[in-house]
C-alpha positions as CSV (number, residue, x, y, z in Angstrom):
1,X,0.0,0.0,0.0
2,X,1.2,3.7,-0.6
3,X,-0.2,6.5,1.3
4,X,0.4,10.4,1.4
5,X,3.3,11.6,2.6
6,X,3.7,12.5,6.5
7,X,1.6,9.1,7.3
8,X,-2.3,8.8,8.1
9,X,-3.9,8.4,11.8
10,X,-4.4,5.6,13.1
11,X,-8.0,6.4,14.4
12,X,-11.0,7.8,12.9
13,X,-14.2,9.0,14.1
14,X,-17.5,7.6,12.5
15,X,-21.3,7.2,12.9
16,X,-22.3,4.1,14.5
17,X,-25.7,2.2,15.1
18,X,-25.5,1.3,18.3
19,X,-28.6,-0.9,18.1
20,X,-31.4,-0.8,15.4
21,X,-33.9,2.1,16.3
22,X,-34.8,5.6,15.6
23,X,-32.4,8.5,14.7
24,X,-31.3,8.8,18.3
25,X,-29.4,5.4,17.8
26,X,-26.7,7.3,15.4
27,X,-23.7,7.5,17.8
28,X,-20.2,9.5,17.4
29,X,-17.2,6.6,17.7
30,X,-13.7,6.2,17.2
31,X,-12.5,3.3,15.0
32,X,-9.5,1.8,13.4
33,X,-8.5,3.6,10.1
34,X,-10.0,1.1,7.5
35,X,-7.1,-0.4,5.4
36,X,-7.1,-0.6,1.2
37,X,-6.9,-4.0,-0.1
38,X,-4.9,-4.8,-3.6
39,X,-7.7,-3.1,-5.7
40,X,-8.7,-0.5,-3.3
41,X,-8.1,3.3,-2.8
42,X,-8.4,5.1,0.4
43,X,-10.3,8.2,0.4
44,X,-10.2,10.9,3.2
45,X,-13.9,12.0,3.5
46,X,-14.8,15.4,2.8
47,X,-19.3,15.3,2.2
48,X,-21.3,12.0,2.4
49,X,-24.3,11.6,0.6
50,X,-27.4,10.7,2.9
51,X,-29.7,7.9,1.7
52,X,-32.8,5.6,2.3
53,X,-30.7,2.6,2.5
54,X,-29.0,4.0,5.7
55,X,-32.3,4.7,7.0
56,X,-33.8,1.0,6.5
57,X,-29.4,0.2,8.0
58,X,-30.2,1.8,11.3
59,X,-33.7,0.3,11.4
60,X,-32.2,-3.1,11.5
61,X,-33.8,-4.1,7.8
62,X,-31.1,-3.5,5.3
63,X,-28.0,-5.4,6.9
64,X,-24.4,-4.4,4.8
65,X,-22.9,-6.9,2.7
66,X,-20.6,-9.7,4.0
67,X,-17.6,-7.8,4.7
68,X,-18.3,-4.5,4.1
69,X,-18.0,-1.7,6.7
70,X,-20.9,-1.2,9.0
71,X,-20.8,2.1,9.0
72,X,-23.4,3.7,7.5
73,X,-23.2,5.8,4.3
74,X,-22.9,4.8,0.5
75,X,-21.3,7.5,-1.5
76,X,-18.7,9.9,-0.6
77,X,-16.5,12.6,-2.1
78,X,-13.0,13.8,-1.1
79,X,-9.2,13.3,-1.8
80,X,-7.4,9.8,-2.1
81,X,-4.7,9.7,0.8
82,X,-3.9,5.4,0.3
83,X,-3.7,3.0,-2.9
84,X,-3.5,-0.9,-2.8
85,X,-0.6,-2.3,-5.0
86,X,-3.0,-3.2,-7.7
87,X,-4.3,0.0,-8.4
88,X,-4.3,1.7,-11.6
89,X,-5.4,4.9,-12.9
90,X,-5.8,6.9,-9.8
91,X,-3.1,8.6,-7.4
92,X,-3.0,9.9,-4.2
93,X,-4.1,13.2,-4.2
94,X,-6.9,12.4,-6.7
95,X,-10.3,13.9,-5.8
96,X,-12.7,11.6,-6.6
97,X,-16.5,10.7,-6.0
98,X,-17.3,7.3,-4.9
99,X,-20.3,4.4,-4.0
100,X,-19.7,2.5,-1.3
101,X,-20.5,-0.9,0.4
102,X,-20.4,1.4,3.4
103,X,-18.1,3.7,5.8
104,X,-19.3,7.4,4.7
105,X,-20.3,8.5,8.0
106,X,-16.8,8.7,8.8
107,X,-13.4,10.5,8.4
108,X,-12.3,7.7,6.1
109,X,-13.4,5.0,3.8
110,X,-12.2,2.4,1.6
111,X,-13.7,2.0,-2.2
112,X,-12.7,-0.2,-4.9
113,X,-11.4,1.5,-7.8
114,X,-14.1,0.7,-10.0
115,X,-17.0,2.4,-8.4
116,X,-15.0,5.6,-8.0
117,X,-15.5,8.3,-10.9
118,X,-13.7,12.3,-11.2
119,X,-14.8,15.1,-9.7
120,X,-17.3,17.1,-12.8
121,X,-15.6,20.0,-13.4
122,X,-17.2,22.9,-12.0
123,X,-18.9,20.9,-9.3
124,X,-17.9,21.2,-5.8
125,X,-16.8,18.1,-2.9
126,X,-20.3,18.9,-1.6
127,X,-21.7,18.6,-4.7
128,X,-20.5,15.7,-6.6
129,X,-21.3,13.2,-3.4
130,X,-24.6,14.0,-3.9
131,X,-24.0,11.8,-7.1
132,X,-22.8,8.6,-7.1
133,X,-26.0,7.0,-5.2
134,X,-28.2,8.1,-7.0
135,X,-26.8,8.3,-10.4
136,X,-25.2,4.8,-10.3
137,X,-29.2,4.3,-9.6
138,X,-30.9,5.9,-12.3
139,X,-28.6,4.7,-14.7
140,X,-28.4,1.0,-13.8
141,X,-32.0,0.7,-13.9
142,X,-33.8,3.0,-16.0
143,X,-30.5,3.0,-18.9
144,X,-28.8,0.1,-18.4
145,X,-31.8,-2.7,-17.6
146,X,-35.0,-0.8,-19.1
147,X,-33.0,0.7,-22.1
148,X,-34.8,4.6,-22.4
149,X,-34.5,6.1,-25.1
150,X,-34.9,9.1,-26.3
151,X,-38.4,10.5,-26.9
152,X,-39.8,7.8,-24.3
153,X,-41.7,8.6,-21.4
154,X,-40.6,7.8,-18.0
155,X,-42.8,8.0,-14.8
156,X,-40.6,8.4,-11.6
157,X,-42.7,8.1,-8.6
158,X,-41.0,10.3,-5.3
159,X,-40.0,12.9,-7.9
160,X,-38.7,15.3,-5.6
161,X,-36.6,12.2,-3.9
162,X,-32.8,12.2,-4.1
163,X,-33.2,9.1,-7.0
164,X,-36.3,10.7,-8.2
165,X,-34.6,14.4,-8.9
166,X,-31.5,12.5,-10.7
167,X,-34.2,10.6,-12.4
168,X,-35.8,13.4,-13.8
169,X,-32.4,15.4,-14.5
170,X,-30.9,12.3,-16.5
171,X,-34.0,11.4,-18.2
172,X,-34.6,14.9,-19.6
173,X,-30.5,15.5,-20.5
174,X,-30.9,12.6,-22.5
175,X,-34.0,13.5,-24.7
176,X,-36.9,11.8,-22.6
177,X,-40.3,13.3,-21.7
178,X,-40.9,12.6,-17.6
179,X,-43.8,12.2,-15.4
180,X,-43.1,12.5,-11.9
181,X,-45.4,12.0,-8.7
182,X,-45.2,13.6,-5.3
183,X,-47.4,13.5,-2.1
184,X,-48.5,17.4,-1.5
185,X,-49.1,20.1,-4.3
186,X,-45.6,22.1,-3.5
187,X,-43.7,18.9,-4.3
188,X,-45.4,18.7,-7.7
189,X,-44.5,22.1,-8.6
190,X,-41.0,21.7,-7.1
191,X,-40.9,18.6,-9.8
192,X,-41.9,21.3,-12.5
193,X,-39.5,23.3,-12.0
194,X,-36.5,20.6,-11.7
195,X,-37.5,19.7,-15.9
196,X,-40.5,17.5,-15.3
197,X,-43.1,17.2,-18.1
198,X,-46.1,16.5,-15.8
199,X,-46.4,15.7,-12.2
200,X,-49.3,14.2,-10.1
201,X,-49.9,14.5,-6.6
202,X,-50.4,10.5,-5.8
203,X,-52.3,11.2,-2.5
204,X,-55.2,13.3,-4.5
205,X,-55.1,12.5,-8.2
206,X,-55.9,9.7,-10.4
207,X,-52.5,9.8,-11.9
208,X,-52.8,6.3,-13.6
209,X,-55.9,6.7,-15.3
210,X,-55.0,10.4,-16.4
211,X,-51.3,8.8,-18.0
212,X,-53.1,6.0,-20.0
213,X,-55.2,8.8,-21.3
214,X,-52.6,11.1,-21.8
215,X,-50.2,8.7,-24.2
216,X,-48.9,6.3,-21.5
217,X,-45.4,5.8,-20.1
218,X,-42.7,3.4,-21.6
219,X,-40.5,2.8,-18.1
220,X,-41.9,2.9,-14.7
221,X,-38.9,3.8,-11.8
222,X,-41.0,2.5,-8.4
223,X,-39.9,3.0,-5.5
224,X,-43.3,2.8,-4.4
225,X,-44.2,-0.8,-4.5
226,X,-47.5,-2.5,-2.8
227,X,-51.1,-1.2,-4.4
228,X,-48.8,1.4,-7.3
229,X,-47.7,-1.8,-9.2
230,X,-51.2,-2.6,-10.7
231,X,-51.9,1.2,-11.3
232,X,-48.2,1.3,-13.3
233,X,-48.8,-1.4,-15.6
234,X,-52.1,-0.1,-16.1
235,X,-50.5,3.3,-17.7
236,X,-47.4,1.6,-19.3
237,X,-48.0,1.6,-23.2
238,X,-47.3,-2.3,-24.8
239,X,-43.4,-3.3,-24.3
240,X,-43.0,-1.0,-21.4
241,X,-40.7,-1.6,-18.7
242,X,-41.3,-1.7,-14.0
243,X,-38.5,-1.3,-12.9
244,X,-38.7,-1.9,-8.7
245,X,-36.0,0.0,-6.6
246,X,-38.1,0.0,-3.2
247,X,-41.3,-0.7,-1.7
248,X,-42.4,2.5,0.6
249,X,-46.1,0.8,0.2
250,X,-45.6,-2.7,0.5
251,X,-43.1,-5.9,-0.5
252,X,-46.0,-7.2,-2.1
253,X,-48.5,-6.5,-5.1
254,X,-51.5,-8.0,-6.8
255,X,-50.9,-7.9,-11.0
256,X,-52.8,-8.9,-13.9
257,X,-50.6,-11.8,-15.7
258,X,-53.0,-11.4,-18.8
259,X,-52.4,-7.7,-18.1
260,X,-48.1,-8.2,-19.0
261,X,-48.8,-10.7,-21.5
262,X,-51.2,-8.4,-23.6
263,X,-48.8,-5.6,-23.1
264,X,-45.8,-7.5,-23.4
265,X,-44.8,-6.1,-20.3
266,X,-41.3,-6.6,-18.6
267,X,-40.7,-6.4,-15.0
268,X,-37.6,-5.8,-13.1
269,X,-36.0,-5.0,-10.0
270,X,-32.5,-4.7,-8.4
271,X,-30.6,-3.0,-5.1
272,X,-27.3,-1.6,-5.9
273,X,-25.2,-2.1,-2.7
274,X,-25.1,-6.0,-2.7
275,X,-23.4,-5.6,-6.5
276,X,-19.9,-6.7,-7.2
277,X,-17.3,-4.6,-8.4
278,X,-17.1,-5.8,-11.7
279,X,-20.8,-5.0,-12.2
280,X,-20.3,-1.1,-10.9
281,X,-17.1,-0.9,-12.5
282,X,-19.3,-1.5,-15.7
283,X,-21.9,0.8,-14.4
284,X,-19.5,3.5,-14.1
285,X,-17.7,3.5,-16.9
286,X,-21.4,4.0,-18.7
287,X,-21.9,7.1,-16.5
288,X,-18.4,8.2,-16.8
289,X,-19.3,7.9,-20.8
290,X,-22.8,9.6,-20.9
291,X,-23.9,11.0,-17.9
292,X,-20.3,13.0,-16.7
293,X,-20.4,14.8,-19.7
294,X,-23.9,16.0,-19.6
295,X,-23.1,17.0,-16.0
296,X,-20.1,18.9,-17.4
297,X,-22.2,20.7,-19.7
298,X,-24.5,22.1,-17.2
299,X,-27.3,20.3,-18.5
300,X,-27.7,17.6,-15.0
301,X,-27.6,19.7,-11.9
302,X,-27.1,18.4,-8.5
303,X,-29.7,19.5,-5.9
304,X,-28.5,19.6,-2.2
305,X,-31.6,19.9,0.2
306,X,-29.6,20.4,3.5
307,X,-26.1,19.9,4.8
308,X,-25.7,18.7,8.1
309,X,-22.2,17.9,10.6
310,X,-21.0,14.7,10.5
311,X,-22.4,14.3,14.7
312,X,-25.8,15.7,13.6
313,X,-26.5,12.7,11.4
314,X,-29.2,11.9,13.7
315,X,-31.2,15.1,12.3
316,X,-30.5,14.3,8.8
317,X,-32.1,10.7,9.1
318,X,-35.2,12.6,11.1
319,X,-35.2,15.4,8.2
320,X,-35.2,12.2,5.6
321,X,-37.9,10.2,7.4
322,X,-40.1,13.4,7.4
323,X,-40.4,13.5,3.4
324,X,-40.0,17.2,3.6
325,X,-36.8,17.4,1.8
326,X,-36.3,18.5,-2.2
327,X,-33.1,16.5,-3.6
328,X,-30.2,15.2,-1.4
329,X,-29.1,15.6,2.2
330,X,-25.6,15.6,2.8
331,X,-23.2,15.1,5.7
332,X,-20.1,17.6,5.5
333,X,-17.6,15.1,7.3
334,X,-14.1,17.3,6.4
């Protein structure tokens, strides 16, 4: 392994759960400095993105993958202080955005080289780790698997979501029309005005029957779940794609079978954080391809709701579980 010059500490201090439970369970702790294996690059923290995985974590529901960190926290900007032997194509001193198996609530974490991209020029530390969640997201499921295109229609339920603002942004950069739905009147104009074509409000309006009337939708992004499936493959025109990313209503649905055969309908689903790192490797070299540029340009913005100290974590999770926020929370860790 090398590391930056004058050495690294030997502690760290980090977010742990201390027990599955509400917000209050998010603890400050001091831990061993993680070390980089052969493919791996240390990164010295500077802003960790804030996501509903990390929620379901501390609930107990969404355990990390065997081996990873258990620290919270799945994406995570700042400057690369350690590289494994194996390394290649990054240096120390790089500042780099990366996904994680876990460890951004901390002062340190380890990634593997593949799920780390550059910095976007003209964005800032805060900024770009705001990205790699999400956009490893949206374009693994709505690109990659259901294959939009442009002029398509997407409809992106939580629109004003961290996943569901990205969804929107890369779905309009790339020449796609986009419905979005929210649960209060101010989110659905917030969706508006972040490039959405049309946005429902799915506590009040019959958004499925008023999409199926209105030309339909080719990809579904649900995070949704429960009683939404039938009502999305209701609007979906024939060969349109569900993709499942979560189930805020329910694990399990009732669906017409004659319904996906007459339609020739195809449904999907994935999580991102139990993926090896061939698989995101791939993934970001697509982004890296399409989406970086685009973000380059100006045409994909990041949107940061809040930024919060890395020992007020506990008020990010309870500002995330309220719904309230518009885009991404962040924890400013450097």
């Amino acid at each position: 392994m090398n590391q930056a010059p004058g050495g690294l500490p030997e502690t760290m201090t980090v977010i742990e759960i201390t027990e599955p439970g509400g917000s209050e369970v998010l603890t400050l702790a001091t831990r061993p400095l993680p070390q980089p294996g052969p493919r791996d690059v240390l990164i010295r923290i500077a802003y960790a993105g804030v996501n509903r995985p990390d929620v379901l974590q501390r609930l107990g529901l969404y355990p990390p993958p065997p081996g990873a960190s258990d620290v919270p926290g799945l994406e995570a900007a700042g400057e690369i202080v350690a590289i494994g032997d194996e390394v290649k194509g990054w240096n120390i001193g790089d500042k780099v955005c990366a996904l994680l198996t876990g460890g951004g609530y901390g002062e340190y974490a380890t990634a593997d080289t593949g799920s780390c991209l550059p910095i976007p020029a003209g964005l800032s530390l805060c900024e770009a780790a705001s990205l790699p969640e999400t956009a490893f997201t949206v374009w693994a499921n709505v690109f990659d698997d259901a294959g939009l295109k442009s002029g398509e229609t997407l409809l992106v339920h939580g629109g004003t979501s961290g996943i569901g603002v990205m969804a929107i942004a890369m779905a309009k950069a790339t020449g796609a029309k986009v419905i979005a739905t929210a649960g209060t009147r101010g989110k659905c104009e917030a969706a508006l005005k972040l490039g959405a074509d049309a946005a429902y409000n799915y506590a009040e309006d019959a958004w499925d029957t008023d999409i199926a009337a209105s030309g339909g939708a080719d990809i579904v992004l649900d995070i949704a779940g429960g009683d939404f499936v039938e009502r999305n493959l209701a609007c979906l025109n024939d060969g349109g794609r569900h993709v499942s990313i979560a189930f805020l209503r329910g694990a399990t649905a009732h669906i017409s079978i004659l319904a996906i055969m007459r339609k020739r309908l195809r449904l999907s689903g994935s999580t991102m954080k139990a993926r090896g790192p061939a698989e995101k490797a791939r993934l970001a070299a697509g982004l890296r391809e399409t989406i970086w540029p685009l973000i380059e340009a100006g045409k994909i913005k990041p949107v940061i709701d809040e930024v919060f100290a890395l020992k007020d974590a506990a008020e990010a999770h309870t500002r995330m579980e309220s719904g309230a926020h518009i885009g991404k929370i962040v924890l400013k860790i450097g």
